[in-house]
Each structure stands twice: as structure tokens, then as C-alpha cells.
mmCIF file of the N, C-alpha and C atoms, coordinates in Angstrom:
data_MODEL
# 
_entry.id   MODEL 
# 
loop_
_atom_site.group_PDB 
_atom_site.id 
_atom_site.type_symbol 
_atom_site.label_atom_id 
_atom_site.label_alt_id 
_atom_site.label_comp_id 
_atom_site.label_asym_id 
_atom_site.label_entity_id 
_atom_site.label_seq_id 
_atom_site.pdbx_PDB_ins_code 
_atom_site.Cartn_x 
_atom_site.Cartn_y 
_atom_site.Cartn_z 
_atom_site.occupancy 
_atom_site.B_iso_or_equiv 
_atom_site.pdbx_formal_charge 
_atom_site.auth_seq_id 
_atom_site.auth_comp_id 
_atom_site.auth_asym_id 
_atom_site.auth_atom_id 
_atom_site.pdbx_PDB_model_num 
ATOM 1   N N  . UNK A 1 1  ? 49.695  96.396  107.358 1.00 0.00 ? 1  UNK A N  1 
ATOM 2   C CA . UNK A 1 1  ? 51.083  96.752  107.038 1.00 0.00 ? 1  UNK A CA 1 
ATOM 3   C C  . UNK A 1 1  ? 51.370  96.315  105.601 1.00 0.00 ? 1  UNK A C  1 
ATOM 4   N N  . UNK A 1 2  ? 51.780  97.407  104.850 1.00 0.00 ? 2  UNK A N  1 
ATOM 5   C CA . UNK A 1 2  ? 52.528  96.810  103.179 1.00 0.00 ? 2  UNK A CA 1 
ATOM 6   C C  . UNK A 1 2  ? 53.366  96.562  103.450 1.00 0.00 ? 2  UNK A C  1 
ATOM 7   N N  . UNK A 1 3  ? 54.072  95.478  102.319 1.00 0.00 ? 3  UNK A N  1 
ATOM 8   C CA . UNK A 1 3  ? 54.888  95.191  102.161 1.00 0.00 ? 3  UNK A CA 1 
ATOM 9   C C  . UNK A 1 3  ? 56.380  95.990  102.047 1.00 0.00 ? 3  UNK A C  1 
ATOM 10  N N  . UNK A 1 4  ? 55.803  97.371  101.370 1.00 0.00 ? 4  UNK A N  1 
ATOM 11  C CA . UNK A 1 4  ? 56.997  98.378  101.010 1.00 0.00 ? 4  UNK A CA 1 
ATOM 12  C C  . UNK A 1 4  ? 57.183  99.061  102.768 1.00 0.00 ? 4  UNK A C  1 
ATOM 13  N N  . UNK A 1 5  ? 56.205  99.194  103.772 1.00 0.00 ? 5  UNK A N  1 
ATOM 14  C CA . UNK A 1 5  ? 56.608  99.793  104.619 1.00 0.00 ? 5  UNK A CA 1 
ATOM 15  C C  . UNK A 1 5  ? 57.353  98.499  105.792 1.00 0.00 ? 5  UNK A C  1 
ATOM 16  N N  . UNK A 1 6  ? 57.064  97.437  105.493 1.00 0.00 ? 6  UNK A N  1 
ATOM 17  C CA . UNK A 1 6  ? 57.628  96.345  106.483 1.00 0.00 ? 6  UNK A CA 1 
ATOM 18  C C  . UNK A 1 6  ? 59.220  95.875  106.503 1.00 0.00 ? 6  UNK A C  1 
ATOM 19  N N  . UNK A 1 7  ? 59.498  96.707  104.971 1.00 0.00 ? 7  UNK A N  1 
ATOM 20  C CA . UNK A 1 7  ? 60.856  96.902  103.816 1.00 0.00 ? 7  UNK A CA 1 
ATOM 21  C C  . UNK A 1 7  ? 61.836  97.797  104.344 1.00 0.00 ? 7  UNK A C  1 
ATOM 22  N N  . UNK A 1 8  ? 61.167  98.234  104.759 1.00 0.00 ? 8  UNK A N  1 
ATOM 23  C CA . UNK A 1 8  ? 62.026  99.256  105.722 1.00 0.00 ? 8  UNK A CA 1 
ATOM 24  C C  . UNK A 1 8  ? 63.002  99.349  106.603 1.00 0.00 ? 8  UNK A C  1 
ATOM 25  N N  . UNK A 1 9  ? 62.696  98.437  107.605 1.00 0.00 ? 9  UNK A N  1 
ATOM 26  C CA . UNK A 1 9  ? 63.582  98.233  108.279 1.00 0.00 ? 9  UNK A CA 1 
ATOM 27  C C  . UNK A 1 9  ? 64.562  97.273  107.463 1.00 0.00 ? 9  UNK A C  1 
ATOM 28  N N  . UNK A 1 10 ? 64.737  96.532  106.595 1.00 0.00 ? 10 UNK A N  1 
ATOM 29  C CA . UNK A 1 10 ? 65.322  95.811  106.434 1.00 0.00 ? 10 UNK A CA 1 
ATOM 30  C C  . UNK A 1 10 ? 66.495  96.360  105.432 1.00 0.00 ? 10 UNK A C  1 
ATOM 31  N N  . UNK A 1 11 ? 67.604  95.203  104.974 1.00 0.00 ? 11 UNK A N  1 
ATOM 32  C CA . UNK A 1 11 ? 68.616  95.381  104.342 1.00 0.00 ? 11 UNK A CA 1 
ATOM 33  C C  . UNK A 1 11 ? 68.450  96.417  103.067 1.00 0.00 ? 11 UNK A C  1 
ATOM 34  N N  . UNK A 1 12 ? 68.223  97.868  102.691 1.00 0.00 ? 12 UNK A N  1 
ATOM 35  C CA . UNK A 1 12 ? 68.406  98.457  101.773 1.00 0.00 ? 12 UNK A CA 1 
ATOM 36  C C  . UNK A 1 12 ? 68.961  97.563  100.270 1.00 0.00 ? 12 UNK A C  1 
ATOM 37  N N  . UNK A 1 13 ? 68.778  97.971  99.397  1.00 0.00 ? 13 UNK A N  1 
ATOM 38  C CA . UNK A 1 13 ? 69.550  97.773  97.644  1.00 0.00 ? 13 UNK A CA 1 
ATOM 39  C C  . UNK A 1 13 ? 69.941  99.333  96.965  1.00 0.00 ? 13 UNK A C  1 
ATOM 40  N N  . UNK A 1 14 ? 70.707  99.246  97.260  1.00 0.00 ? 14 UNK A N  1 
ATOM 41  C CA . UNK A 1 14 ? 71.299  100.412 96.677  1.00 0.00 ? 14 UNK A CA 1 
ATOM 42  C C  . UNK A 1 14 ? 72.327  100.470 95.439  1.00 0.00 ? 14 UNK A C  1 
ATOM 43  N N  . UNK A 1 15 ? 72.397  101.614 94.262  1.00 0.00 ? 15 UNK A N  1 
ATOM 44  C CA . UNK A 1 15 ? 73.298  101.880 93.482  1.00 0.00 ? 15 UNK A CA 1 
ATOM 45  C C  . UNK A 1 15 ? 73.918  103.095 93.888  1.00 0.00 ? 15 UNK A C  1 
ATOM 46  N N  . UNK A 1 16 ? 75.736  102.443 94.093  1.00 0.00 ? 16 UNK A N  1 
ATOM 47  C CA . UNK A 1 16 ? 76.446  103.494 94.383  1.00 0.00 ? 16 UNK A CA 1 
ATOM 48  C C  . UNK A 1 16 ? 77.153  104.684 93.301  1.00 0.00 ? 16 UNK A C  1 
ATOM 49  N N  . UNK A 1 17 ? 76.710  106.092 93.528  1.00 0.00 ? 17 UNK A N  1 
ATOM 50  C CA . UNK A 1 17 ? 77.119  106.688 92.915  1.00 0.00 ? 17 UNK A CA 1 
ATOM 51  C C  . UNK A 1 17 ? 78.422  107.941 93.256  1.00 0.00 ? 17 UNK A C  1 
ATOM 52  N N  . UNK A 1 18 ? 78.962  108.679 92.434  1.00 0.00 ? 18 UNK A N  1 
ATOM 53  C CA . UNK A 1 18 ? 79.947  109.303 92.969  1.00 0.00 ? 18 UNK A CA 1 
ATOM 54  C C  . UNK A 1 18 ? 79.435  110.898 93.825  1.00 0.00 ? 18 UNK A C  1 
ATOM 55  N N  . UNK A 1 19 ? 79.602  110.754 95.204  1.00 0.00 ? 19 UNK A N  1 
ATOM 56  C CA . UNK A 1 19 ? 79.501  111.302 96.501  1.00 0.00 ? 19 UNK A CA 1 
ATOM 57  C C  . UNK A 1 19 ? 77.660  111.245 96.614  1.00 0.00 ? 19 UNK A C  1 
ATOM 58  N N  . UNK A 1 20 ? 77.001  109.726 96.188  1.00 0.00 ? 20 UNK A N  1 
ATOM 59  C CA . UNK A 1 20 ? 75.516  109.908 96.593  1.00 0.00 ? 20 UNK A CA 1 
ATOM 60  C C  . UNK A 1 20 ? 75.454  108.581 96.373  1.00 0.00 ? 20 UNK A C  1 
ATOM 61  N N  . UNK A 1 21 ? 73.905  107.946 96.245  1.00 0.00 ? 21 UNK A N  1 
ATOM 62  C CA . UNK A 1 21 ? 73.303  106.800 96.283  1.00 0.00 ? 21 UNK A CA 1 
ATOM 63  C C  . UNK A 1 21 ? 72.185  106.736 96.101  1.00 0.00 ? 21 UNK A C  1 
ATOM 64  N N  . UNK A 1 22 ? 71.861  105.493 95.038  1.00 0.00 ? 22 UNK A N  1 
ATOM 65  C CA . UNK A 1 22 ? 70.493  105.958 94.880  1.00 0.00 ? 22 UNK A CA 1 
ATOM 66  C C  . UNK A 1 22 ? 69.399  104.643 95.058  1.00 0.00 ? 22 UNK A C  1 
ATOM 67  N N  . UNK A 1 23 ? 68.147  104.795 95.756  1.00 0.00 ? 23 UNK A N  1 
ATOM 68  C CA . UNK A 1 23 ? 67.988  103.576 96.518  1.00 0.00 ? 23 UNK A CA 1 
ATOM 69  C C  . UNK A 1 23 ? 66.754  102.534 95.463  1.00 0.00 ? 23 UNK A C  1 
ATOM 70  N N  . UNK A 1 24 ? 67.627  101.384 95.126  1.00 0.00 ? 24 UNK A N  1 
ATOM 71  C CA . UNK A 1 24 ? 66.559  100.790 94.592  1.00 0.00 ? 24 UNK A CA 1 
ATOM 72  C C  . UNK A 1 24 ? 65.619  100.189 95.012  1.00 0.00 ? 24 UNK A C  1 
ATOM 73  N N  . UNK A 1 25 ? 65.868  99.513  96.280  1.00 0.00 ? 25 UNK A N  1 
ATOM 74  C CA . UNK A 1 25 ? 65.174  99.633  97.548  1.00 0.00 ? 25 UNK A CA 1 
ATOM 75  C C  . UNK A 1 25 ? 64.859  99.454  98.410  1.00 0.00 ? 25 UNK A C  1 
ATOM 76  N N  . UNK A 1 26 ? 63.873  100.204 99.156  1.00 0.00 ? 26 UNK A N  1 
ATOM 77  C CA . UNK A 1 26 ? 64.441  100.840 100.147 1.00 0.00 ? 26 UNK A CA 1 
ATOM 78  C C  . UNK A 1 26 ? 64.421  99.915  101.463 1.00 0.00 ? 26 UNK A C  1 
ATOM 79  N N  . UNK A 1 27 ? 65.408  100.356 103.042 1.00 0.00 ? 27 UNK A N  1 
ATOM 80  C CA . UNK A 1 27 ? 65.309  99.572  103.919 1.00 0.00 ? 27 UNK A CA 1 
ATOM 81  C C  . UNK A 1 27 ? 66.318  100.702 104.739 1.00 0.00 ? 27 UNK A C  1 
ATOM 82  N N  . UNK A 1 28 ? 66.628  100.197 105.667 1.00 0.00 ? 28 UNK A N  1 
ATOM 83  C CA . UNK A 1 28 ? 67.290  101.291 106.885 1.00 0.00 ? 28 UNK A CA 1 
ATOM 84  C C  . UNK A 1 28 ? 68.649  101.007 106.936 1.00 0.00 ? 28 UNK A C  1 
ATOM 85  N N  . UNK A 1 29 ? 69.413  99.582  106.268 1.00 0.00 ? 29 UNK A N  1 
ATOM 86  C CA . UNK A 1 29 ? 70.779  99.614  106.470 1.00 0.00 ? 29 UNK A CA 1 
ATOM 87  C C  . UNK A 1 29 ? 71.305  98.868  105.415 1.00 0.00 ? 29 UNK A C  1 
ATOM 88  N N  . UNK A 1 30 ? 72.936  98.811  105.182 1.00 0.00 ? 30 UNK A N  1 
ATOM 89  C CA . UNK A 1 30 ? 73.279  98.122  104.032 1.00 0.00 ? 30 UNK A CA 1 
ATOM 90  C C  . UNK A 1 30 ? 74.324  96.913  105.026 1.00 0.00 ? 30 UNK A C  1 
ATOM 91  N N  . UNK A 1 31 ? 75.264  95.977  104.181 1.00 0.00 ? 31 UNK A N  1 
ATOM 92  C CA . UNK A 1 31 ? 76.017  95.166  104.673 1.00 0.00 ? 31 UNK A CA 1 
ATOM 93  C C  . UNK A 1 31 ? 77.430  95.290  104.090 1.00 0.00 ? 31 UNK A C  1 
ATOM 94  N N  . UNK A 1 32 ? 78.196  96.254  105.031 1.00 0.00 ? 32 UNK A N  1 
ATOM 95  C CA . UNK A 1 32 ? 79.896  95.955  104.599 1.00 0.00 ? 32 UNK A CA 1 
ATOM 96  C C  . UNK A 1 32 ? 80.233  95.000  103.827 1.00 0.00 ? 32 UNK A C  1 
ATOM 97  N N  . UNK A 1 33 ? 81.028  95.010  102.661 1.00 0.00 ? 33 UNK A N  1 
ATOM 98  C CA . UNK A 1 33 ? 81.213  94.394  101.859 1.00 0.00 ? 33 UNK A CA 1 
ATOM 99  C C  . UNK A 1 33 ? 82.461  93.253  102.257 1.00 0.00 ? 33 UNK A C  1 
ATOM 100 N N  . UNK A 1 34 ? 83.639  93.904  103.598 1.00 0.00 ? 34 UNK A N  1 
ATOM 101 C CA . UNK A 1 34 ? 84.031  93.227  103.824 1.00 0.00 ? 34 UNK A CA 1 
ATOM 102 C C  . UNK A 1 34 ? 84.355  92.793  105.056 1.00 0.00 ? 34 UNK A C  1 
ATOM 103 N N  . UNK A 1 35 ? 83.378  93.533  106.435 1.00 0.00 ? 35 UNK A N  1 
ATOM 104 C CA . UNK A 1 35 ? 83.714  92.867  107.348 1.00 0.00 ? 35 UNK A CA 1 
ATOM 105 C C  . UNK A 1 35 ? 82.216  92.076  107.474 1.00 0.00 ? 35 UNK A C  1 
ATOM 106 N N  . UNK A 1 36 ? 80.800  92.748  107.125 1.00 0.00 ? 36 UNK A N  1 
ATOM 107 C CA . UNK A 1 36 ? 79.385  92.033  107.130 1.00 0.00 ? 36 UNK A CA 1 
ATOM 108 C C  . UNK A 1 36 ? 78.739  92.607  108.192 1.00 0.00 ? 36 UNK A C  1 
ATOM 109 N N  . UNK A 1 37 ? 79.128  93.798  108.520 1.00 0.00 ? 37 UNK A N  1 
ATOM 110 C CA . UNK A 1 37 ? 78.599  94.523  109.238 1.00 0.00 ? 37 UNK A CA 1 
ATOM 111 C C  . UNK A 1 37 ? 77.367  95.291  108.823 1.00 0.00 ? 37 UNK A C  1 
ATOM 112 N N  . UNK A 1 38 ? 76.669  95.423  109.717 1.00 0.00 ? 38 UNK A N  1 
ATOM 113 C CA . UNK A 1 38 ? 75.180  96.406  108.981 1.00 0.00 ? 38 UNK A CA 1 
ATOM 114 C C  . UNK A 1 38 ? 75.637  97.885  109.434 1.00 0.00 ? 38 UNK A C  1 
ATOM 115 N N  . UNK A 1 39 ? 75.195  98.762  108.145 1.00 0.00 ? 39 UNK A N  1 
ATOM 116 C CA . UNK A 1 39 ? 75.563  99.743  108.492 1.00 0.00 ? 39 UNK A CA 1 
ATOM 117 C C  . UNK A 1 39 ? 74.327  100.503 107.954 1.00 0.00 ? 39 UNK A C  1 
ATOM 118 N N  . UNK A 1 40 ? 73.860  101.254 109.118 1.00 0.00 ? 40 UNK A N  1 
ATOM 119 C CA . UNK A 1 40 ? 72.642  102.270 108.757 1.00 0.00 ? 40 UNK A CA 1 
ATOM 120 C C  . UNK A 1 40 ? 72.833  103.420 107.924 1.00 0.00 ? 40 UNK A C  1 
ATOM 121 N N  . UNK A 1 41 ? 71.893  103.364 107.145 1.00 0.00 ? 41 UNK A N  1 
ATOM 122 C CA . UNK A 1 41 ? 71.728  104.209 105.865 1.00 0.00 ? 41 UNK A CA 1 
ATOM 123 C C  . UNK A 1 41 ? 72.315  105.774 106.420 1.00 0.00 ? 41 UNK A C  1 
ATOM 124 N N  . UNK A 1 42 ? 71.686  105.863 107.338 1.00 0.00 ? 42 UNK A N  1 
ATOM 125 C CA . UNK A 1 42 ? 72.750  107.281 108.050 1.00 0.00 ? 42 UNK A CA 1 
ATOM 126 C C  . UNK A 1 42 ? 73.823  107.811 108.181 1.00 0.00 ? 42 UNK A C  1 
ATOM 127 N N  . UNK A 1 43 ? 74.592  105.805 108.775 1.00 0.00 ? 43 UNK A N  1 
ATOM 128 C CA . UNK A 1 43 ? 76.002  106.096 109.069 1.00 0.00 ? 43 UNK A CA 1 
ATOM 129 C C  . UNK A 1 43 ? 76.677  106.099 107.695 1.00 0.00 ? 43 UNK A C  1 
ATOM 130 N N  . UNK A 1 44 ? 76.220  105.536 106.450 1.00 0.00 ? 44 UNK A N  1 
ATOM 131 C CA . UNK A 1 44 ? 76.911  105.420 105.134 1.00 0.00 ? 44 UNK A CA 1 
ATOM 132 C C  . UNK A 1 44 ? 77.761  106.487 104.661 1.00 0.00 ? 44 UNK A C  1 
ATOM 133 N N  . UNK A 1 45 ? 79.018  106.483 104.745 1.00 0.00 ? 45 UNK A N  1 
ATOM 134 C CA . UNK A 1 45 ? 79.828  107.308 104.417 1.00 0.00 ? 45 UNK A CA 1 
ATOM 135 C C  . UNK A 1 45 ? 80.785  106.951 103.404 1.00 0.00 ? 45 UNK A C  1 
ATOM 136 N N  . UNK A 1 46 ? 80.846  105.532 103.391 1.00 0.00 ? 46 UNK A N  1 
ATOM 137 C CA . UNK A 1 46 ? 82.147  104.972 102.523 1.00 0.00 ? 46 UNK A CA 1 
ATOM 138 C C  . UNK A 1 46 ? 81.285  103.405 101.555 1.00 0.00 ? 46 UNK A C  1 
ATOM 139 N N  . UNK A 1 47 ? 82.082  104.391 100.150 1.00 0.00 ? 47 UNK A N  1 
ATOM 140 C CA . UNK A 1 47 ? 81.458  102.839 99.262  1.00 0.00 ? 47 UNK A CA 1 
ATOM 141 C C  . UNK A 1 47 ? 82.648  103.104 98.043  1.00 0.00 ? 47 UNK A C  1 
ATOM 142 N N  . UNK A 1 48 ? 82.465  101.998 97.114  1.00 0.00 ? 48 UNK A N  1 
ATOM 143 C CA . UNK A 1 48 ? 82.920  102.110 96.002  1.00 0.00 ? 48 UNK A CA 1 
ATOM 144 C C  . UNK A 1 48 ? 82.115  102.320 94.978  1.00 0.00 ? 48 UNK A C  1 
ATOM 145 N N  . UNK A 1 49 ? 82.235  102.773 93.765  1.00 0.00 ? 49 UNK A N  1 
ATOM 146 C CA . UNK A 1 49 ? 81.542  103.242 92.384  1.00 0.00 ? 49 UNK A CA 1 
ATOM 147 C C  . UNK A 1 49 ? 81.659  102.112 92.014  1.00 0.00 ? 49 UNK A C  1 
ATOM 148 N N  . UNK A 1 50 ? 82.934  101.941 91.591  1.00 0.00 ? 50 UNK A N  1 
ATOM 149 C CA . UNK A 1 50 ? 83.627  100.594 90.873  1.00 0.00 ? 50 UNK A CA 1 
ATOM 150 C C  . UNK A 1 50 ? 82.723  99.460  91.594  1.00 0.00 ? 50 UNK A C  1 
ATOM 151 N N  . UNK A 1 51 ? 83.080  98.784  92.212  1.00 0.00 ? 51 UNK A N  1 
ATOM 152 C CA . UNK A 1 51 ? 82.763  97.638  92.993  1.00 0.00 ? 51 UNK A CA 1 
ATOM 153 C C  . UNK A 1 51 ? 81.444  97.576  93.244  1.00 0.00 ? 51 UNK A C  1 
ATOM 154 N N  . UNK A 1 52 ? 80.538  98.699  93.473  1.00 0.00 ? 52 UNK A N  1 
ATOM 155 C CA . UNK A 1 52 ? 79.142  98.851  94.153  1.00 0.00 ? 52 UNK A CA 1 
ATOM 156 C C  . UNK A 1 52 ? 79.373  97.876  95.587  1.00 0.00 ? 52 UNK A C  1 
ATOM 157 N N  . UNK A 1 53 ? 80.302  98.074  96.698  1.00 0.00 ? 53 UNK A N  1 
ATOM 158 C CA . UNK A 1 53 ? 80.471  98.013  97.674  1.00 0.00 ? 53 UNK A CA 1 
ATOM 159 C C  . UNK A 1 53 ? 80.175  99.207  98.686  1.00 0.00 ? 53 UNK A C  1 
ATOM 160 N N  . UNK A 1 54 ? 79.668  99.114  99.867  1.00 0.00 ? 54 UNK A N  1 
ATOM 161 C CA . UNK A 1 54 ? 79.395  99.850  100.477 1.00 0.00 ? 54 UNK A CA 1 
ATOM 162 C C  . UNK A 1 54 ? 80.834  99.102  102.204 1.00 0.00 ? 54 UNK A C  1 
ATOM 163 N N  . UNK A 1 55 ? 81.355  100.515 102.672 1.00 0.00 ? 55 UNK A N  1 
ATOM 164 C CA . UNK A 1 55 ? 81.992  99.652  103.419 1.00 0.00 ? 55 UNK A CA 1 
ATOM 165 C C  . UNK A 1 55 ? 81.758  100.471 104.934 1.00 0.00 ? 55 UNK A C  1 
ATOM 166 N N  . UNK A 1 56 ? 82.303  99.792  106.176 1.00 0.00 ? 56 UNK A N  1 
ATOM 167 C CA . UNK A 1 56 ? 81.842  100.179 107.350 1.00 0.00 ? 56 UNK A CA 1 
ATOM 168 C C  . UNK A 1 56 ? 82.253  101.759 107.955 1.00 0.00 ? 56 UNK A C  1 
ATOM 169 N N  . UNK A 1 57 ? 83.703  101.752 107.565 1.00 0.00 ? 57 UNK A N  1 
ATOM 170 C CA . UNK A 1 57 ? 84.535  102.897 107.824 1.00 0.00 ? 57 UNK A CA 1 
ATOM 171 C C  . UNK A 1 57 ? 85.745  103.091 106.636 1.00 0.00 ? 57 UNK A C  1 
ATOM 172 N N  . UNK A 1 58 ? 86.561  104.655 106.725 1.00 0.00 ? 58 UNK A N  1 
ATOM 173 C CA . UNK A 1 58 ? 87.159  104.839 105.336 1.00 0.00 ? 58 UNK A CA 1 
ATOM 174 C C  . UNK A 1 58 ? 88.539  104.032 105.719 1.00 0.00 ? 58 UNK A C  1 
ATOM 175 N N  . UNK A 1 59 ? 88.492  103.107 106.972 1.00 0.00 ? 59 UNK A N  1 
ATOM 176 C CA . UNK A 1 59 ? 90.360  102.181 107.091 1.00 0.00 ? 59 UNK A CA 1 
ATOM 177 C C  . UNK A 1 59 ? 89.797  100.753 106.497 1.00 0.00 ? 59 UNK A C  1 
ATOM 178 N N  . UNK A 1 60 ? 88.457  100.227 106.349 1.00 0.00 ? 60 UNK A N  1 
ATOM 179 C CA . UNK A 1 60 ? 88.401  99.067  105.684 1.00 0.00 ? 60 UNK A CA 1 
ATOM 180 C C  . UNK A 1 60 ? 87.966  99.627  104.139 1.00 0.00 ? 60 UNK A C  1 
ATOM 181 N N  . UNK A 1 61 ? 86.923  100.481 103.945 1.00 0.00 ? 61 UNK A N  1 
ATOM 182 C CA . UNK A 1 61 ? 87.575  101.165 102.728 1.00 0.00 ? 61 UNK A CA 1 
ATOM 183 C C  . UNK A 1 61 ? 89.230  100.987 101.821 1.00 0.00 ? 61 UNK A C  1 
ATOM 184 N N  . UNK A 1 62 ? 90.104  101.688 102.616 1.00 0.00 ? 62 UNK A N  1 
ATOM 185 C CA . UNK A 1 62 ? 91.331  101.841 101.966 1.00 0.00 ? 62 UNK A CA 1 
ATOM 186 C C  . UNK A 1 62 ? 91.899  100.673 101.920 1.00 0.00 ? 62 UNK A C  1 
ATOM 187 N N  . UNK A 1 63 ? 91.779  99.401  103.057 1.00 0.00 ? 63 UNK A N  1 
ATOM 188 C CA . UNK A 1 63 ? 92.315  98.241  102.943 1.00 0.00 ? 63 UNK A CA 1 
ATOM 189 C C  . UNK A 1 63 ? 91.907  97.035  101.609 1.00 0.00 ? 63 UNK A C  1 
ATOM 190 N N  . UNK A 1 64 ? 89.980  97.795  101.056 1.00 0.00 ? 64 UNK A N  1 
ATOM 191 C CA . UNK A 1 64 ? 89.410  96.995  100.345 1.00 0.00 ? 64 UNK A CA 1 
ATOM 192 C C  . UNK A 1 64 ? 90.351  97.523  98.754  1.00 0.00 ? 64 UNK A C  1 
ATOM 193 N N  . UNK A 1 65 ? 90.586  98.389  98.791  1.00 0.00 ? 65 UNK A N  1 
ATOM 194 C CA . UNK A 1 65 ? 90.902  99.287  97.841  1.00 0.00 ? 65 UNK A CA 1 
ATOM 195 C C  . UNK A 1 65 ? 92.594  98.978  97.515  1.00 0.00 ? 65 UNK A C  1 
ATOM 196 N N  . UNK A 1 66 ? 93.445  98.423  98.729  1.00 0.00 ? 66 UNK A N  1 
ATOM 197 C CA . UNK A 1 66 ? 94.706  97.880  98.754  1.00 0.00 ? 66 UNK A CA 1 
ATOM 198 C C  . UNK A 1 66 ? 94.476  96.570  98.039  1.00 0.00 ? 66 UNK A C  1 
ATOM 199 N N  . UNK A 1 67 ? 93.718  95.528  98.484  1.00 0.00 ? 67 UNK A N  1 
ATOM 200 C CA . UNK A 1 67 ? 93.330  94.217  97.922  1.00 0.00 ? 67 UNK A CA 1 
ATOM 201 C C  . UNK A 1 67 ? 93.400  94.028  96.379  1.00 0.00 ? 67 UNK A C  1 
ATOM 202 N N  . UNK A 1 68 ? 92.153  95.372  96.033  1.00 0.00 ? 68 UNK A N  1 
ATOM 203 C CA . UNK A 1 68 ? 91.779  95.255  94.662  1.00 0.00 ? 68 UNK A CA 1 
ATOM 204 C C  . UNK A 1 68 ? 92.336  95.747  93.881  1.00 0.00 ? 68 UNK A C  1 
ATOM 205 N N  . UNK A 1 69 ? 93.748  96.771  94.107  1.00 0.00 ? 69 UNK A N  1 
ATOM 206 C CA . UNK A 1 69 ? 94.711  97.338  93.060  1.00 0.00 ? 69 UNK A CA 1 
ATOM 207 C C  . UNK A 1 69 ? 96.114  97.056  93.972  1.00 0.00 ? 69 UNK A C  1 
ATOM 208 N N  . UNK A 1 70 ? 96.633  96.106  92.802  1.00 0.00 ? 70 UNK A N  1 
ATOM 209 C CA . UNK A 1 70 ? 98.071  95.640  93.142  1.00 0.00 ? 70 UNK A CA 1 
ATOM 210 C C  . UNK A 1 70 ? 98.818  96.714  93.236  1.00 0.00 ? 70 UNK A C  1 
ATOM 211 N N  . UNK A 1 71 ? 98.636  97.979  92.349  1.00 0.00 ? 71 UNK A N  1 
ATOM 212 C CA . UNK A 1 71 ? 99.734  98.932  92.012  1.00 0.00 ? 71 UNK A CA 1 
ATOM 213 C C  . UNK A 1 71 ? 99.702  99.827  93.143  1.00 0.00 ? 71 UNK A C  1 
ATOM 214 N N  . UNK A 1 72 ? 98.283  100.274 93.643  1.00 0.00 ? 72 UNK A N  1 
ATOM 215 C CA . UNK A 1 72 ? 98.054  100.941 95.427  1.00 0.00 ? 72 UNK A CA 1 
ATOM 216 C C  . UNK A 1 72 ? 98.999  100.214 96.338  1.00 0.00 ? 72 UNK A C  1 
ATOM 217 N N  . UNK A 1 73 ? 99.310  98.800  95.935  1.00 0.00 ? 73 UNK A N  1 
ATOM 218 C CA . UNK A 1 73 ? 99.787  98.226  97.339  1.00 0.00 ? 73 UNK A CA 1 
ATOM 219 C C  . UNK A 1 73 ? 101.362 98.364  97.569  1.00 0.00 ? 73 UNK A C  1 
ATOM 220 N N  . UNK A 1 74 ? 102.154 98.304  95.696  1.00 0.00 ? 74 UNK A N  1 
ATOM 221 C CA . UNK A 1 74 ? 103.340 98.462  95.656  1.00 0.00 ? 74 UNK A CA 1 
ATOM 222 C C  . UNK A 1 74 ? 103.699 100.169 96.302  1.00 0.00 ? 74 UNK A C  1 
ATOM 223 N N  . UNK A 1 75 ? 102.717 100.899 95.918  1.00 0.00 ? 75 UNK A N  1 
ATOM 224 C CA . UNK A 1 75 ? 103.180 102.681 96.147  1.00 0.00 ? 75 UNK A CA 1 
ATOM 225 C C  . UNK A 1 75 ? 103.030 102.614 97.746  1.00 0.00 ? 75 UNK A C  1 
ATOM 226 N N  . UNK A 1 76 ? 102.422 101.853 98.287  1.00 0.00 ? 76 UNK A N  1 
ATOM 227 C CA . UNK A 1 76 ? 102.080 102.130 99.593  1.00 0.00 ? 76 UNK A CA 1 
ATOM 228 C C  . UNK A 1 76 ? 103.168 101.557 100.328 1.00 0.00 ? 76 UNK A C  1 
ATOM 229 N N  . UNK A 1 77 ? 104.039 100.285 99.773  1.00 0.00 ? 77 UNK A N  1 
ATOM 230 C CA . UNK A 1 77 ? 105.196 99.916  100.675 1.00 0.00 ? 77 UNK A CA 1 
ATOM 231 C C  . UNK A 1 77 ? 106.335 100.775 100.470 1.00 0.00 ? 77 UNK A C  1 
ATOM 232 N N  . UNK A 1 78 ? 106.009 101.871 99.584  1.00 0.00 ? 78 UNK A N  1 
ATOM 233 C CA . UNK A 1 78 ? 107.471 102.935 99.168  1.00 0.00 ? 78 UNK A CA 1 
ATOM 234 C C  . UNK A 1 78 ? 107.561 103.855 99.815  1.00 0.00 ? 78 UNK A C  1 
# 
């Protein structure tokens, strides 16, 4: 067994890009940025550019995204 195929299963490195990703390397899942959840390279649907966060679903998405821009949070209580 190599090393690159034993890699596999494990935690991915990825650079997030806008609507793709590109794998520096490689493994089968990444780790929510803010709940620490593993999320398989499959299920990956939601990340940030900015941040190079990858997140579980698009409601901790939008909540990570409330956190990190004060001005999202004021428009959102209006």
C-alpha cells in the first residue's frame, strides 16, 4: 500500500474556488469549519472563497457568513 493511496480515505486539503475545488490533497472528506463535522468530498456543496472554509450545509454556511460580516447581520435584523 502507498502512501498516496492509504491518503485517501483520509481528511482531504483542498483550495476553495468559485463554484469548484481544487484538491491539493487528496482524501475522501473535509472538516466543517464550524460545527467539525466530516463532510465527504461528495456531499461538499458549501464553502467560502474568502475564508477557504468548507461548511456542512448552506444554514451554517449563512450563519458563518452572519458572524464574519457585521453589515449582513444589521440588513438581516431589518
Amino acid at each position: 500500500m502507498t502512501m498516496f493511496s492509504s491518503n485517501r480515505s483520509g481528511e482531504a486539503k483542498l483550495r476553495y474556488l468559485d463554484g469548484d475545488y481544487q484538491v491539493l490533497e487528496p482524501g475522501s472528506y473535509v472538516i466543517c469549519a464550524v460545527t467539525a463535522e466530516k463532510i465527504e468530498l461528495d456531499d461538499l456543496r458549501y464553502w467560502s472563497v474568502a475564508r477557504q472554509e468548507a461548511y456542512v450545509n448552506g444554514l451554517v454556511s449563512y450563519q458563518r457568513e452572519l458572524e464574519s460580516n457585521p453589515e449582513l447581520r444589521q440588513r438581516s435584523k431589518n
